[in-house]
KOLROVEX-646633 format. One line per field, with one value per residue: x, y negated, z negated of N, C-alpha, C in turn. Coordinates in steps of 0.001 Angstrom, whole numbers, always signed. Atoms other than C-alpha are relative to their C-alpha. Last residue first. Example, Ala and Ser with C-alpha at 12.3 -4.5 7.8 and 13.67 -1.06 7.14 Angstrom:
2
nc1 = [-820 | +890] .
nc2 = [+1190 | +1190] .
nc3 = [+60 | +0] .
cac1 = [+13670 | +12300] .
cac2 = [+1060 | +4500] .
cac3 = [-7140 | -7800] .
cc1 = [-770 | +900] .
cc2 = [-1090 | -1200] .
cc3 = [-730 | +0] .
***
This chain:
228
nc1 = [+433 | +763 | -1031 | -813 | -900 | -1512 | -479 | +69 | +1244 | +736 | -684 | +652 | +1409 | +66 | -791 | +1063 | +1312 | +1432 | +1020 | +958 | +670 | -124 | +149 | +989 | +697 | +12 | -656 | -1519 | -535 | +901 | -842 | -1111 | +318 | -504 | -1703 | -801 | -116 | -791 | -1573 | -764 | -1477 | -162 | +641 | +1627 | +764 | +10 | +1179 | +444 | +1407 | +416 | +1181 | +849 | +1554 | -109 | +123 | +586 | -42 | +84 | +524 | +1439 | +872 | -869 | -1195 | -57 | -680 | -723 | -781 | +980 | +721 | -775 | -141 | +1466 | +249 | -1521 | +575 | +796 | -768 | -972 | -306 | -79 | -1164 | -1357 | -1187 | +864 | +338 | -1388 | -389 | +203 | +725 | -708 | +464 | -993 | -400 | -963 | -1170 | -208 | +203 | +553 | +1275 | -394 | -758 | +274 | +847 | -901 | -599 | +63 | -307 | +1181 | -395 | +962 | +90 | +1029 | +583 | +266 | -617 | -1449 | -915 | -964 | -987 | -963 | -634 | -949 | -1428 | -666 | -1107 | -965 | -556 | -393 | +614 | -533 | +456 | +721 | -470 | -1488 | +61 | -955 | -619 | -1001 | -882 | -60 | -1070 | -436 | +299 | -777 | -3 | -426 | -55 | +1076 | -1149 | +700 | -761 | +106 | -354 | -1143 | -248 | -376 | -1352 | -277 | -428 | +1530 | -93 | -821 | -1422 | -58 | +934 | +14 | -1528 | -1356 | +569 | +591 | +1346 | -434 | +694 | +1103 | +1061 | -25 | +1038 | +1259 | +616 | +273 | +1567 | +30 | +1186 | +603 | +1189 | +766 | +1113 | +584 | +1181 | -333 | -190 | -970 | -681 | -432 | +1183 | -623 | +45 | -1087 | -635 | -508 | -1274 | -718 | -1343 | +426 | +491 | -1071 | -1457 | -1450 | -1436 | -273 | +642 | +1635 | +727 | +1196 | +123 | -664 | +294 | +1636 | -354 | +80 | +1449 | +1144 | -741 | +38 | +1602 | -222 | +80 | +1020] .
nc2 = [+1263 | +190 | +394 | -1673 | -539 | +270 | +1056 | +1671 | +652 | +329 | +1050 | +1173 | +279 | +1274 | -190 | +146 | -1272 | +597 | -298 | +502 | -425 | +782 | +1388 | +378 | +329 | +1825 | +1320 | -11 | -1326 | -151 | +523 | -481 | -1878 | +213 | +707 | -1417 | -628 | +685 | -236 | -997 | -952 | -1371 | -730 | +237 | +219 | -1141 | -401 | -1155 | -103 | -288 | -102 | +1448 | -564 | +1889 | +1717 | +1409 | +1240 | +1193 | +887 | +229 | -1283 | -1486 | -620 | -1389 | -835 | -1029 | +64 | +412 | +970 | +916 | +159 | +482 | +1302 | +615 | +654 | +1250 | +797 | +741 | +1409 | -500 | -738 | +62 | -938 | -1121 | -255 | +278 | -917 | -788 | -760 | -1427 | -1451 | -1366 | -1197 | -370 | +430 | +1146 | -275 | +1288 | +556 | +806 | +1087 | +1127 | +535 | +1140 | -117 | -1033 | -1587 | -766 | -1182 | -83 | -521 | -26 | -1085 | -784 | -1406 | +249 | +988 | -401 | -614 | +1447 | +535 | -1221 | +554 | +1633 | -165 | -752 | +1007 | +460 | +630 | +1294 | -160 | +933 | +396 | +696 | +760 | +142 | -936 | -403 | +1222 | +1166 | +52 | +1360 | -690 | +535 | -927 | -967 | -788 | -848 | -1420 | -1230 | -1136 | -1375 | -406 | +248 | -1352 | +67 | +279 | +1149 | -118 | +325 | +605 | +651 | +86 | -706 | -273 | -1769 | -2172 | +203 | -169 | -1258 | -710 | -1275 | -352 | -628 | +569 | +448 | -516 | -346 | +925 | +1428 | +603 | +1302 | +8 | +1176 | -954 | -167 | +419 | +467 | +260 | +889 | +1154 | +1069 | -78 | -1109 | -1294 | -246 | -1475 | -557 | -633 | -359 | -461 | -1263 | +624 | +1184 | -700 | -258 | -1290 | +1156 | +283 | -439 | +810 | +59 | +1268 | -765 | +163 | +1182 | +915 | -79 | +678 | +1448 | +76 | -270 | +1452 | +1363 | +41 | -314 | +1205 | +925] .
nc3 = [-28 | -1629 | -1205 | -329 | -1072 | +26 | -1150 | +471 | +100 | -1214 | -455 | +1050 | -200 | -1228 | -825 | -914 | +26 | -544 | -819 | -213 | -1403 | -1343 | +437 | -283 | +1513 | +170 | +1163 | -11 | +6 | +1247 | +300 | +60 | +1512 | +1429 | +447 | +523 | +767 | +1416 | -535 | +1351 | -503 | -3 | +1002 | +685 | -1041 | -1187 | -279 | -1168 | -831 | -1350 | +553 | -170 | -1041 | -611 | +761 | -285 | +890 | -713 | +431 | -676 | +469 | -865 | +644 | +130 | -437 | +502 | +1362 | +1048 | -270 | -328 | +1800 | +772 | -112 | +1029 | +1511 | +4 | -368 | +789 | -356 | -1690 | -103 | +329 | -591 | +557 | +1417 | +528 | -340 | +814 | +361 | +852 | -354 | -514 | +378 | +1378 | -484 | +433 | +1444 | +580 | -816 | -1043 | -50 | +892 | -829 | -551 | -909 | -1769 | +160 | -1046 | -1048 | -509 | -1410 | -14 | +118 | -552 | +1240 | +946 | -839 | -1185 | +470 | +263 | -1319 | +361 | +1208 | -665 | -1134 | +880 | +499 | -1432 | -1044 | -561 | -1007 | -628 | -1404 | -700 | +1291 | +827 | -234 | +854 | +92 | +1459 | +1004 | +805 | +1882 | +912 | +1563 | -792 | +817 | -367 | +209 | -55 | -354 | +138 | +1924 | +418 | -653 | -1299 | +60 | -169 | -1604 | -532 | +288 | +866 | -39 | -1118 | -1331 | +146 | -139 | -869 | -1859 | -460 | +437 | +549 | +998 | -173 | -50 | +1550 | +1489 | +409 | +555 | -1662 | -732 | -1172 | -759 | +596 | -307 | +1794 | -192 | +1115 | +134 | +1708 | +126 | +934 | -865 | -623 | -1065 | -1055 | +107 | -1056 | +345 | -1698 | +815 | -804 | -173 | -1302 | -1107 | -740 | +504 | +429 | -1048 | -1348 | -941 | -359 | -66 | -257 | -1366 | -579 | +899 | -413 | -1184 | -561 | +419 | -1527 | -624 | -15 | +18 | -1626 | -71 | +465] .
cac1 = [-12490 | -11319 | -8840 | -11701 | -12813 | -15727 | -19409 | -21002 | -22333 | -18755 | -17005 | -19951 | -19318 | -15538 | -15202 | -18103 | -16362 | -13470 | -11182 | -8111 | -5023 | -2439 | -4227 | -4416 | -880 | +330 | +616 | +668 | -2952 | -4227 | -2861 | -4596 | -7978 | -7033 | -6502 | -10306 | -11780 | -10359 | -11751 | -14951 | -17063 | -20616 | -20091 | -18505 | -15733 | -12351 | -10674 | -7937 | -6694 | -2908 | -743 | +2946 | +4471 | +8365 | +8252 | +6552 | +8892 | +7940 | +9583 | +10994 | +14006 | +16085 | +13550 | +10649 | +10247 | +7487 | +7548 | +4463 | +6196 | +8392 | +5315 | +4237 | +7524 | +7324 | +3605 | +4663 | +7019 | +5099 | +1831 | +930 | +1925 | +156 | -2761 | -5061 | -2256 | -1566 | -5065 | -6082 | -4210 | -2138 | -2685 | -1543 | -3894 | -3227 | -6621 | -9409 | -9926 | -10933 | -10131 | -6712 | -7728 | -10057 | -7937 | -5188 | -7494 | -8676 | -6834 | -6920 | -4596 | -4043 | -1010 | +698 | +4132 | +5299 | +3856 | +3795 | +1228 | -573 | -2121 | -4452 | -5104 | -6078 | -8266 | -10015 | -10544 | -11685 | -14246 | -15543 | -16064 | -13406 | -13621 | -11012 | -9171 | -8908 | -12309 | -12098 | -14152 | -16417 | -19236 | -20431 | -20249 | -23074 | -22686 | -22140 | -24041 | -25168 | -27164 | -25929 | -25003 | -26774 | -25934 | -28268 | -26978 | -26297 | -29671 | -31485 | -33857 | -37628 | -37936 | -37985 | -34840 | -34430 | -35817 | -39189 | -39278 | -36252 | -34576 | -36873 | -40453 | -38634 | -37080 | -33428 | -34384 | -32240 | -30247 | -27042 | -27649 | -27213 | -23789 | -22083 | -20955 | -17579 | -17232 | -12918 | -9840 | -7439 | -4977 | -1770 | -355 | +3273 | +3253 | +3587 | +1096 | -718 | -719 | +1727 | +102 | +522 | -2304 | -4363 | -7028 | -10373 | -12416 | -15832 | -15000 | -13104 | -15950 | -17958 | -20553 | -23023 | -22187 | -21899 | -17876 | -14943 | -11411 | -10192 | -12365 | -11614 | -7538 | -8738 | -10138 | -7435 | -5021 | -6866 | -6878 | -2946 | -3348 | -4995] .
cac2 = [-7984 | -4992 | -5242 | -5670 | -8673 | -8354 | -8888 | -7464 | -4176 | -3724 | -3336 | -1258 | +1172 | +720 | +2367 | +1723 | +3793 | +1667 | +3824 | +2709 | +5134 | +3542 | +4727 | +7838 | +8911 | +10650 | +14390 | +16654 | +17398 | +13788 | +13630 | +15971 | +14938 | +11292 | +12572 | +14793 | +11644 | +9556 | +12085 | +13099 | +10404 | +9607 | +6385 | +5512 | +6153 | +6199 | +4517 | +4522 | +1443 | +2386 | +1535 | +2146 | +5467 | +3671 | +6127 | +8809 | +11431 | +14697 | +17962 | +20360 | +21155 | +18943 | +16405 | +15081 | +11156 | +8939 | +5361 | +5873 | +5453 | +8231 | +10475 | +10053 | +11248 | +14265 | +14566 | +14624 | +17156 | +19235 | +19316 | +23215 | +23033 | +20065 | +20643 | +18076 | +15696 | +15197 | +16012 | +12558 | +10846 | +8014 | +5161 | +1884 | -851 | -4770 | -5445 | -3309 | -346 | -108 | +2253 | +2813 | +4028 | +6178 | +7972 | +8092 | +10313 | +8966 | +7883 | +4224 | +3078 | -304 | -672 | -2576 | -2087 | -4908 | -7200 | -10616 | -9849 | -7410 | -9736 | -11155 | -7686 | -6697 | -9532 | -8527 | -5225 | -6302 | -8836 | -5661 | -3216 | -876 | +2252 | +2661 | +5845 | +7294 | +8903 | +10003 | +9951 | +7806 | +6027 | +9242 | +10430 | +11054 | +14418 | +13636 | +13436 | +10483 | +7483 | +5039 | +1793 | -1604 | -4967 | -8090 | -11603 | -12307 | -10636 | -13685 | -12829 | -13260 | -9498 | -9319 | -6708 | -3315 | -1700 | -2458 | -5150 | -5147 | -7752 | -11223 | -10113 | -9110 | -12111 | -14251 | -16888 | -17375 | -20306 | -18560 | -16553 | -19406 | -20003 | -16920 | -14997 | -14141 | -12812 | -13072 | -11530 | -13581 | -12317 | -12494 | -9506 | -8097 | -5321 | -2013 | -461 | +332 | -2651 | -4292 | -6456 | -10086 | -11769 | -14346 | -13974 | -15490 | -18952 | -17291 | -14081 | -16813 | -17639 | -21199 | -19682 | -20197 | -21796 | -19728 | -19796 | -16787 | -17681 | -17522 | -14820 | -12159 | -13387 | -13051 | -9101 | -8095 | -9867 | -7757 | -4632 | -4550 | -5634 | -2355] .
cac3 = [+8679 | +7015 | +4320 | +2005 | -253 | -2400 | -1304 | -4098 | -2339 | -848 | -4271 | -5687 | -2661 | -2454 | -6422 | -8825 | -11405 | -11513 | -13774 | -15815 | -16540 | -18880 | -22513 | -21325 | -21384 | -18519 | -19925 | -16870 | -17407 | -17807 | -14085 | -13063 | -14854 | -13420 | -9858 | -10152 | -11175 | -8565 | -5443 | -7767 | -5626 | -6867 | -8589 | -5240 | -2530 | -4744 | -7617 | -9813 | -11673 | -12913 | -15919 | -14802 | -16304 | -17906 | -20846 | -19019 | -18711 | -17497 | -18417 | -15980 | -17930 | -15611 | -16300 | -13639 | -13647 | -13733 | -12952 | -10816 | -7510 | -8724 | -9608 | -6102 | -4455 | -6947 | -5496 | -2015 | -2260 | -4241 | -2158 | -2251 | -6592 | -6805 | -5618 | -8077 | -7467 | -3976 | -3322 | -4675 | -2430 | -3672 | -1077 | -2766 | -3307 | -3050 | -579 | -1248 | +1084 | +4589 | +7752 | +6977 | +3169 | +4350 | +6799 | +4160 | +1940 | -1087 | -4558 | -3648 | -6694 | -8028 | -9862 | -13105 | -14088 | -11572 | -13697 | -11684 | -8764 | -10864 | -13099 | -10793 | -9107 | -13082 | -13421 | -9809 | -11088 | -14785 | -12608 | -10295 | -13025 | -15066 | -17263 | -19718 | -20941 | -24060 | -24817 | -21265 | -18283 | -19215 | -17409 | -16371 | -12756 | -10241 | -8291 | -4112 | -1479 | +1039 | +1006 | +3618 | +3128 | +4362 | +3324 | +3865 | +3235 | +7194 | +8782 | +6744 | +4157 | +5339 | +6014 | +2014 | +1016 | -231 | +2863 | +2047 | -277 | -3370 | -3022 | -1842 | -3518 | -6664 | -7402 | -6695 | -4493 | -1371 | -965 | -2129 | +726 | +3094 | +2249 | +3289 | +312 | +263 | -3407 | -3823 | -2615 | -1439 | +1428 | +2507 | +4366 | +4712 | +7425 | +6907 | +9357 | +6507 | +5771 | +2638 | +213 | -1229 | -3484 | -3472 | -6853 | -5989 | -6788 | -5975 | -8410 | -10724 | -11710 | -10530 | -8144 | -11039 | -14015 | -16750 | -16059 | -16440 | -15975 | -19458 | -20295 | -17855 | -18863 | -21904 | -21796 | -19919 | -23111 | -25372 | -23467 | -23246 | -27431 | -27788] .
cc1 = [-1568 | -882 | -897 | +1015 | +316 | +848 | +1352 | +828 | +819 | -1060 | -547 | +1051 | -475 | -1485 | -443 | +742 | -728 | -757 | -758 | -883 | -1858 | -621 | +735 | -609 | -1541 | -1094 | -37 | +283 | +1038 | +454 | +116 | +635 | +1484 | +225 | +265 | +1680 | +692 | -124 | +1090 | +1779 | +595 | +1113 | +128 | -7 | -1001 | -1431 | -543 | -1479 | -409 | -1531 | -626 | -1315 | -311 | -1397 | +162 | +279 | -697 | +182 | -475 | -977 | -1314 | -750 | +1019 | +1556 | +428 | +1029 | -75 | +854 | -241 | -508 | +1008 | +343 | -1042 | +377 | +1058 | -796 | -601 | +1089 | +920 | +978 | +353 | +1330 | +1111 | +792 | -750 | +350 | +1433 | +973 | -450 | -1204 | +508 | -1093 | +763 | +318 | +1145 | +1810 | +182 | +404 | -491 | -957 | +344 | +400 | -866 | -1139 | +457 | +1060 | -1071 | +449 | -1269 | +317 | -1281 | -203 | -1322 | -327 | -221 | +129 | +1177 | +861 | +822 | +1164 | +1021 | +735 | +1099 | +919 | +638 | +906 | +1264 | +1036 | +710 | -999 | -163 | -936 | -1650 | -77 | +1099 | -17 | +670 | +704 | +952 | +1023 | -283 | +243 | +706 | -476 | +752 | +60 | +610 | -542 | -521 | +1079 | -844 | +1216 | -741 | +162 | +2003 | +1117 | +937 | +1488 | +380 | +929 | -1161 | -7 | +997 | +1492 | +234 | -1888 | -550 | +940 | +961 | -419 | -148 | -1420 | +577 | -193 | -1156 | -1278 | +8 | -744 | -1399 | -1008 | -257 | -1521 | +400 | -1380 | -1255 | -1138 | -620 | -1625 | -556 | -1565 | -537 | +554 | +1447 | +977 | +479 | -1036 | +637 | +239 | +954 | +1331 | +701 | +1187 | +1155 | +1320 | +96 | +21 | +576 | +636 | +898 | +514 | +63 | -952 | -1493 | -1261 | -1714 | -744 | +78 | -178 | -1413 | +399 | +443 | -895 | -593 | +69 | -378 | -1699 | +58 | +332] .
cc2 = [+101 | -1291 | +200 | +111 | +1148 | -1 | -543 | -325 | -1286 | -455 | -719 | -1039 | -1201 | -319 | -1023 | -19 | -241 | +749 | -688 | +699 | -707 | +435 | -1072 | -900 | -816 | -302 | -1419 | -647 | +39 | +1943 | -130 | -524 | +744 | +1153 | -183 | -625 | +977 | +555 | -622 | -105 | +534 | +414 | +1836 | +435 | -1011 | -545 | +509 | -141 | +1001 | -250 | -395 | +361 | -2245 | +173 | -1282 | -1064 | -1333 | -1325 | -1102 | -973 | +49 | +1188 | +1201 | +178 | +1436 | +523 | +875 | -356 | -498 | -1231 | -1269 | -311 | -1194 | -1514 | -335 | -288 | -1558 | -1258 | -532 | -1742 | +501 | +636 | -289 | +1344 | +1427 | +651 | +258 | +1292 | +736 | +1342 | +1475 | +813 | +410 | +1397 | -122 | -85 | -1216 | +519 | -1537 | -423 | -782 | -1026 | -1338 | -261 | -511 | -60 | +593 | +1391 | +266 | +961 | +629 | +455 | -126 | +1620 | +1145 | +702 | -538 | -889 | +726 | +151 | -1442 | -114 | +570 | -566 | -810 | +685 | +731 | -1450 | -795 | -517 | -1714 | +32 | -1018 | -546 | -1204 | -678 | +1127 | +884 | +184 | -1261 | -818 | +282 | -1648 | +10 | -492 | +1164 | +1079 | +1077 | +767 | +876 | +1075 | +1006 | +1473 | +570 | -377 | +775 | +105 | +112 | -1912 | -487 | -703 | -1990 | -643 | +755 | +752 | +401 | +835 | +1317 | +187 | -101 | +820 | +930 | +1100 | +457 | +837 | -938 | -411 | +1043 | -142 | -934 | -847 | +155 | -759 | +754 | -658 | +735 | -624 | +288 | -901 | -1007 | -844 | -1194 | -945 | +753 | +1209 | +1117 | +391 | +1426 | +411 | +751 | -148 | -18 | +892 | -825 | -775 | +1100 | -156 | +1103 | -873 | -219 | +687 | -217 | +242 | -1674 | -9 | -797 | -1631 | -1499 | +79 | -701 | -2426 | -743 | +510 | -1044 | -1466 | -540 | -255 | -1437] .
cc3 = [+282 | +201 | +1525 | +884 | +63 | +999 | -310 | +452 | -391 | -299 | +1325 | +804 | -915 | -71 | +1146 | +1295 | +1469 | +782 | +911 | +1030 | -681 | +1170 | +1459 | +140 | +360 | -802 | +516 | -850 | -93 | +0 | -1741 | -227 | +638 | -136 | -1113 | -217 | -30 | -1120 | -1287 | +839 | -963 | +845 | +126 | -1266 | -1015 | +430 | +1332 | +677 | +410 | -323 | +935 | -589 | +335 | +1026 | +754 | -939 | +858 | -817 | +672 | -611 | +479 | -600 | +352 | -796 | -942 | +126 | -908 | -779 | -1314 | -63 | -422 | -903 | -963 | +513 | -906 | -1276 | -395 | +534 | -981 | +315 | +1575 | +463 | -381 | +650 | -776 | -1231 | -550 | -76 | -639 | +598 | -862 | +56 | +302 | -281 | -1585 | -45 | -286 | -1981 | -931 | +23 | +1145 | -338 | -555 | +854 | +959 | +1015 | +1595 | +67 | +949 | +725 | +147 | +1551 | -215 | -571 | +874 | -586 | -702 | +494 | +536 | -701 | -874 | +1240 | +49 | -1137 | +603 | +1328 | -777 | -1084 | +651 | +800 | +318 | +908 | +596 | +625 | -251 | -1403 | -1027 | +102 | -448 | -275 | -1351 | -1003 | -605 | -1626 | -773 | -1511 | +10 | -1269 | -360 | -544 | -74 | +710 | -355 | -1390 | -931 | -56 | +1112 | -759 | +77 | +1543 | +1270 | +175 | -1294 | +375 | +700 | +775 | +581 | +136 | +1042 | +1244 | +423 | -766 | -816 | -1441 | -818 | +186 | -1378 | -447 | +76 | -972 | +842 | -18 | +1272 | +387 | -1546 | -261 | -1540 | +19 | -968 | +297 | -1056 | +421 | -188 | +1170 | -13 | +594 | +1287 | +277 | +1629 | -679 | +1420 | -860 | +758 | +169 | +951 | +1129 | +774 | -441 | -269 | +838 | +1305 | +1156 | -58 | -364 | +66 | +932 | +551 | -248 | +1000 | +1130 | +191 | -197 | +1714 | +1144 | -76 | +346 | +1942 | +397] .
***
């Protein structure tokens, strides 16, 4: 509870009425390692280009034809594609948090001085090379939900997490970090199925966060990504 709290004022803190004055537009800079493990500043922030903050905010302008009036310029329209996929409840868990774009960015900002805090990109490494938000680790789902084909690489994993396996096989989570998870979209089941195995082995519920709206909500609102 008081972990929550002190998410909730560091939102707070930072947070402004005044348009393009949050700490979304100000940013968080943080320090991550590529994929091709090199050491990476970046901040991660809205980038809006400056002439869509011109543009009206109404019905005629969004949501015309395509989603947006042919008079918005080719810069402040995103496209992305519809695809499959089984949309997820806001809740995974009676226990366990669910997270938007300002509670992911608070939680980056924090990160950077508490190293038991961690942003996970639970898809498949391809994914992750191609584009995720800047700070994650690559946990693949799979890892997890297989377990018993992908032990090597899930006892590594658990490590990471500040688990560790007992001589009686037990797991001890009294030093678990308190993890983010997220994956394609609303409708991806790659982060849900990781919690629900991980929520199987006992990590406690209360250190596994969700952001529901995974890269797709992060991309619509014009968050940083490691791709340029």
């Amino acid at each position: 509870m008081l972990k929550k709290y002190i998410m909730m004022g560091l939102i707070l803190s930072t947070f402004s009425l005044t348009a393009n004055s949050g700490f979304e537009y100000s940013g968080v800079m943080i320090t991550t390692t590529t994929a091709d493990k090199q050491q990476k500043n970046y901040v991660v922030k809205r980038n809006i280009p400056a002439i869509c903050k011109k543009i009206p905010i109404n019905n005629e302008m969004l949501w015309t034809g395509n989603y947006a009036n042919e008079k918005v310029p080719q810069a402040c329209k995103s496209t992305y594609v519809h695809t499959k996929g089984k949309l997820l409840p806001i809740q995974l868990d009676a226990d366990l948090e669910t997270y938007g774009e300002l509670e992911v960015l608070a939680f980056l900002k924090e990160m950077q001085q508490n190293k038991k805090l961690l942003l996970v990109d639970s898809r498949k490494e391809e994914w992750f090379k191609y584009r995720t938000i800047p700070g994650a680790v690559n946990m693949p789902f799979h890892y997890f939900k297989y377990r018993d084909e992908y032990e090597f690489y899930f006892e590594y994993a658990l490590k990471h997490l500040g688990v560790f396996i007992q001589k009686d096989g037990e797991y001890d989570f009294s030093n678990a970090k308190t993890l983010v998870l997220f994956c394609n979209g609303p409708w991806c089941s790659q982060s849900p199925a990781m919690i629900y195995a991980l929520l199987e082995i006992g990590y406690p519920a209360e250190k596994l966060k969700w952001y529901r709206g995974g890269m797709q909500d992060w991309l619509g609102a014009g968050m940083t990504s490691t791709r340029d």
